[in-house]
N, C-alpha and C positions, 0 to 999 in steps of 0.2 A: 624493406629495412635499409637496402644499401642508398633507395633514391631519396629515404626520409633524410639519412646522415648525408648525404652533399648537399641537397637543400638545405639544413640548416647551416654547415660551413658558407656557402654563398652568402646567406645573409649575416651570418656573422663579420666573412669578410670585408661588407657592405657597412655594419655598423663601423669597421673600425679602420674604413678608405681617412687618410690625412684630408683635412680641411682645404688645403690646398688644391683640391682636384674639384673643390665646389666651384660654381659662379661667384663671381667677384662684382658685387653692387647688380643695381638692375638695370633694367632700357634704356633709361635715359643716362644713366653710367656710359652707358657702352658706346648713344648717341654722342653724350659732349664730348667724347676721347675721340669717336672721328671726327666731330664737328672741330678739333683742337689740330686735329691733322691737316685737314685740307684748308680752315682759314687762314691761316700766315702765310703772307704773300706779297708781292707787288700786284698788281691789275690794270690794266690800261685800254679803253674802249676805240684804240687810235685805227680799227681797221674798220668798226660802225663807221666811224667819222669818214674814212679811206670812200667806204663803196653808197653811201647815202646819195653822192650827186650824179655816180653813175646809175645809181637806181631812182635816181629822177623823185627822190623824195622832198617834197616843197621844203622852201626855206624855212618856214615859221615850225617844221614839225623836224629839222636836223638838231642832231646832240652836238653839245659843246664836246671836246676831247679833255678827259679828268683821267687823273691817274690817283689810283687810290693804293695807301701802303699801313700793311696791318703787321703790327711788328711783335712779336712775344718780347714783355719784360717783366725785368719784377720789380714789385710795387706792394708791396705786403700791407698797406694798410689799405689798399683794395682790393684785398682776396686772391685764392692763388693762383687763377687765369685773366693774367691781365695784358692789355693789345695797349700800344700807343701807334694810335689814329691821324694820319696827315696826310691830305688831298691836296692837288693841284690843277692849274688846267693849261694846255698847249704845251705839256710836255715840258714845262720849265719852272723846275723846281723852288723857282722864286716866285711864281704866281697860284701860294699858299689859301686856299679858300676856307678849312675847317680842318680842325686840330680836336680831338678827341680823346676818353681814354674809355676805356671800355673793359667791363668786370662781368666776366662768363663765367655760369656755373650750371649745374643741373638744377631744374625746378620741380618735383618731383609731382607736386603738387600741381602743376599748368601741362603736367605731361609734353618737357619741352626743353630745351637749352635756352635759360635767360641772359638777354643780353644789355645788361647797365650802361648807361652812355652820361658820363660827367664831359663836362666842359672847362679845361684850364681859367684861372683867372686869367693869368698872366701867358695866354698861347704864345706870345712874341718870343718867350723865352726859352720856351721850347723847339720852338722851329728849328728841323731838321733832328729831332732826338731819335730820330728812328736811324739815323748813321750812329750815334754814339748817343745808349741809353741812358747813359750813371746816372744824366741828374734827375730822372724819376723815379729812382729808388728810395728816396728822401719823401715825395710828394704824399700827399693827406686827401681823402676829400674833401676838408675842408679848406684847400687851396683851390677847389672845381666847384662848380657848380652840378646839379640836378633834378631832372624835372619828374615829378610825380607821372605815372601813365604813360611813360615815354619810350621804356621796354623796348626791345625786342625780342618776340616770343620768337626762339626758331626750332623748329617739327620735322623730323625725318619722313619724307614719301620715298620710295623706291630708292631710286641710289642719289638724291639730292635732299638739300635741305631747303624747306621754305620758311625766312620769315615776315616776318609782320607786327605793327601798335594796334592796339583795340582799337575801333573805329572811335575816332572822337575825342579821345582820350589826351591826345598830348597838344594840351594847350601852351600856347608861348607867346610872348612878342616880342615883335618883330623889331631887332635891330637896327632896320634902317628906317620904319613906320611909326614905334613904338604901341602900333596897335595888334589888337588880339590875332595869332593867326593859331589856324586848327593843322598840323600836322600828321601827313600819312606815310607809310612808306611798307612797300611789299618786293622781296628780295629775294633770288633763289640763289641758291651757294651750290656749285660742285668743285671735284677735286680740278677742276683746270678755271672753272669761270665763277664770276657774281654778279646777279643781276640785280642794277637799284634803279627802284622808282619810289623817289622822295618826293614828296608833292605838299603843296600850302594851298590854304584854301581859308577865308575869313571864316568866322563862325556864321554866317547866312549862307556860306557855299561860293564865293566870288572869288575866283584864282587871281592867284598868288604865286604862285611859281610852278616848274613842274611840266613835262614834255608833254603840249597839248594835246598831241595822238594818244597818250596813255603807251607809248612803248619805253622800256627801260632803259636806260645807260646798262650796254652788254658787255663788260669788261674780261679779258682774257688775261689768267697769268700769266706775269712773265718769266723768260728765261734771260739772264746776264751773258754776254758772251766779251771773252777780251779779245782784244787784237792786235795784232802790230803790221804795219805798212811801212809802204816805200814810197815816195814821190822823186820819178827820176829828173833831176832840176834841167832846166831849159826844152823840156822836151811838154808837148801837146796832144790833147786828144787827137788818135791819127797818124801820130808819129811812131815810124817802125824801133824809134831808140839806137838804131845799128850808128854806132863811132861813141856814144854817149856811155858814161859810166860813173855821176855824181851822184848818188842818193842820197836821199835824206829820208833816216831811220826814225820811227815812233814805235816803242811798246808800251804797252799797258793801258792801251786804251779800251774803253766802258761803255758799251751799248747794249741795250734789248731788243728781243724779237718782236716786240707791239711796236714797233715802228720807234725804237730808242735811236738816236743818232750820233755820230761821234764826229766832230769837228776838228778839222786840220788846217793848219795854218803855215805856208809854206817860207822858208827862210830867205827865197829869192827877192829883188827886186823888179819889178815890185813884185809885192806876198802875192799868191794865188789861195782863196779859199776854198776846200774840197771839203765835202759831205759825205760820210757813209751810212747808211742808212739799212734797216734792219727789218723783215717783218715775215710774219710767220704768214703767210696768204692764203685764205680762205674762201673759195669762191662761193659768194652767196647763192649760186645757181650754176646748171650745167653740170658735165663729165669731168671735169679742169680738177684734178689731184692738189692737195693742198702740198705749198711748198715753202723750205724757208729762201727769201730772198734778199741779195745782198744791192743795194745801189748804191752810183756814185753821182753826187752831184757836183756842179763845177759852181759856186758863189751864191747867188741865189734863186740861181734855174730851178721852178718846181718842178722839170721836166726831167729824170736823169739822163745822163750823157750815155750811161750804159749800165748792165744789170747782167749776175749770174745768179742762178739755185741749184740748189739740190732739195733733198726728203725732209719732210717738212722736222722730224724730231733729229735730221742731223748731229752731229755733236760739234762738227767742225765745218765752214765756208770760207773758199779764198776765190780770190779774183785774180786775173791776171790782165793787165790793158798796154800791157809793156812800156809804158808811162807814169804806172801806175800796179804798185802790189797789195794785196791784204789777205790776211788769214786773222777768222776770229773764230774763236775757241769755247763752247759751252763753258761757265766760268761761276758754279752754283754758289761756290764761297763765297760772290762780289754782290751777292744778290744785294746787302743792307749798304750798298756806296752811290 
């Protein structure tokens, strides 16, 4: 008798647990909200590009260096996860190659996170909207364009996301050809990297663009760090500095750890130009711990004149070359500058 009456208290209790303690949406719920986490970012593949010639990879199969930047904004008349999309190459954010806007959701039905890709009419006027969004909140997709089949389906395996266009599917032409080309592209996403292999190819199968070995652009988030330096004036790599006491002060300066760089310009006559230089280091092979590293170069030396690190997730790196000071500072707030 006593074990009938708490058996039914249990399951009354059961009937009458708050809503709240349910599951909230299903799988693919659960996948687009991480997939919403880990893709906003900067990414930059400047350390592929770094170890490619000491890894003796032929010239015709090396990656260009692109920096890709995926920015959350809102855009309400393209739904309520929306990226604006703006790629570059060499690190220099005026050598703009594709501008993007891209509309994520759950696709319940592909068993997958879709991912929409419009194309600006007017990209020119956007460039750089990913420092200061406003003026994409106005924007339509009837000021983009869009192509039927051109999706990106992305699928949670283990702790990454894979995606991918249906084979065949996203026809287009070609902007500089104006003929038909067939469009692929196969990408894996984690919370630190993403990998693209975007590839053309005619509709008979005759490349088009696209890394002939079939290996991807392997791009690493970045981290922003600031810094401020010293350049002690009249003084030289080498020099102990002892009688000297001019400096010249800079703060707020902006580099990353994928090899972002911060340029100084020095007030002497004549100016001396110095490089700092930033990169998270990864050795493609071997025992060699990953570290973050700071260099300095002196004009256009690709050689640096000198280098310190420390642990590669650091928060903080300074130098010291008694000629020469810096401290730069993990700096997450400056990520969108």
């Amino acid at each position: 008798m006593i074990r009938t009456f708490v058996l039914l208290a249990l399951l009354a209790a059961a009937r009458g647990a708050p809503a709240a303690a349910q599951p909230v949406g299903g799988p693919i719920e659960k996948d687009l909200a991480l997939f919403l986490d880990w893709f906003p970012g900067r990414y930059d593949n400047e350390q592929q590009v770094f170890w490619e010639p000491e890894l003796k990879v032929p010239e015709e199969e090396r990656h260009e260096r692109i920096h890709s930047i995926f920015r959350p904004v809102t855009a309400p008349a393209f739904g309520d996860h929306v990226f604006y999309v703006e790629q570059f190459l060499d690190g220099d954010p005026s050598k703009i190659y594709r501008q993007r806007i891209y509309a994520v959701s759950a696709d319940a039905g592909a068993n997958a996170v879709r991912l929409k890709i419009y194309t600006p009419k007017k990209p020119e006027a956007l460039a750089g909207a990913w420092r200061d969004p406003a003026p994409l909140k106005a924007l339509r997709p009837s000021d983009a364009t869009t192509v039927a089949g051109c999706d990106v389906l992305w699928r949670r395996q283990a702790n990454q996301f894979l995606g991918s266009i249906a084979d065949g599917a996203c026809r287009v032409k070609s902007s500089r050809t104006g003929e038909d080309i067939v469009i692929d592209d196969d990408l894996v996403l984690t919370d630190s990297e993403i990998w693209i292999s975007d590839r053309a190819t005619t509709p008979e199968g005759a490349y088009v663009f696209g890394n002939k070995a079939g290996v991807p652009h392997k791009l690493k988030k970045v981290r922003p760090f600031e810094c401020w330096t010293a350049v002690l004036r009249g003084a030289k790599h080498g020099d102990s500095g002892e009688g000297l006491d001019d400096w010249q002060f800079q703060r707020g300066g902006l580099l990353h750890d994928q090899g972002g760089e911060l340029k100084l310009t020095t007030d002497e006559t004549p100016a001396r130009a110095i490089r700092l230089k930033l990169r998270r280091v990864e050795w493609p092979s071997g025992p060699n711990r990953p570290s973050l590293t700071l260099y300095v170069h002196e004009g256009d030396a690709k050689r640096a004149t000198s280098y310190g690190w420390g642990e590669a997730d650091a928060e903080r790196l300074g130098i010291n070359l008694r000629w020469l000071q810096a401290s730069c500072t993990h700096a997450p707030e400056r990520l969108w500058e």
